[in-house]
N, C-alpha and C positions, 0 to 999 in steps of 0.2 A: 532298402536304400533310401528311402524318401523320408521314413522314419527318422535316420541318423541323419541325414540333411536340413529336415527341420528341427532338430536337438539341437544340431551345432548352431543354427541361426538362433534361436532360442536365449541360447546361452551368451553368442558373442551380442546381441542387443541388451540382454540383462548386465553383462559384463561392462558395455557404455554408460549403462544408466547408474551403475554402483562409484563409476569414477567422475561423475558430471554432478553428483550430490554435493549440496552444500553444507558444512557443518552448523545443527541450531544455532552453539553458542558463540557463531561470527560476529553477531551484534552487539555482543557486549565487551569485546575486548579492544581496547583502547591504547595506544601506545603514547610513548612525550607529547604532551601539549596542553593546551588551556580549554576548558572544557565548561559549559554552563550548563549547569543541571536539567534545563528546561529543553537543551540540544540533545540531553543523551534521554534513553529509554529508561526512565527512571520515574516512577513515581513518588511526589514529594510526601514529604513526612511518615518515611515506611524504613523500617532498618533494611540498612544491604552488608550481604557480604564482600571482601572483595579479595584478588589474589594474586597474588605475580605468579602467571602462567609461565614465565622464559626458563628455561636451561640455564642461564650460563650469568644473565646480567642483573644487577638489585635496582627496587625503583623506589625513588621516594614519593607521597603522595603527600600533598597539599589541599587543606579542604579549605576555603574564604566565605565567612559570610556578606551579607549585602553593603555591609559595612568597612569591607577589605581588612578583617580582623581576621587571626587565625582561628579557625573553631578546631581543626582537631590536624593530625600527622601523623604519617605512619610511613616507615622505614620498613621495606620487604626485600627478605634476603630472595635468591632464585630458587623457583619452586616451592615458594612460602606456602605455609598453613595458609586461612581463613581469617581474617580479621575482621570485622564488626567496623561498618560506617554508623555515622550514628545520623540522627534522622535530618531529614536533609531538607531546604524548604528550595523552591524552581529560581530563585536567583541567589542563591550561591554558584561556586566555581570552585573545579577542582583542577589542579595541576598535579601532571604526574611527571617526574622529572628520572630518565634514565633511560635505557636501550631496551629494556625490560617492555612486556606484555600483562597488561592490566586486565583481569578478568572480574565485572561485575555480577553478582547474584541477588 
């Protein structure tokens, strides 16, 4: 009896610890707004990937350099492949425009 008593506890604290985890790649997903490279985890001048994580919604991404010139844009349908940012220096800004979920790599 002691045996199955400490199994069950066992189990329901492992069972707490499986639903209190948080997912790695929280920190990189980004939804609408204006963003400076030097605010997100982003190392400058290194290629990223990046990707519309949502189900349902498309987001447009806006990349600006220091000079408020466009350097690049990219239109992701929902559930997009992988696209290619291209290297990025700590005062640029990106804006990412839509209800969509922005996943960096």
């Amino acid at each position: 009896m002691k045996k199955l008593t400490i199994l069950i506890l066992f189990f329901l604290c492992f069972s707490f610890n499986i639903t209190m985890m948080s997912p790695l790649a929280a920190g990189n997903i980004y939804k609408e707004g204006f963003y400076k490279i030097s605010d997100l985890n982003i190392q400058p001048n290194k290629v990223y990937d990046i990707q519309n994580v949502s189900g349902t919604s498309d987001v447009y991404v806006l990349v600006f350099d220091k000079n408020q010139n466009l350097y690049q844009s990219i239109r992701m349908p929902a559930n997009s492949p992988k696209y290619k940012l291209l290297s990025l220096e700590p005062d640029y800004r990106i804006i990412i425009v839509g209800n969509g979920e922005v996943f960096i790599s």
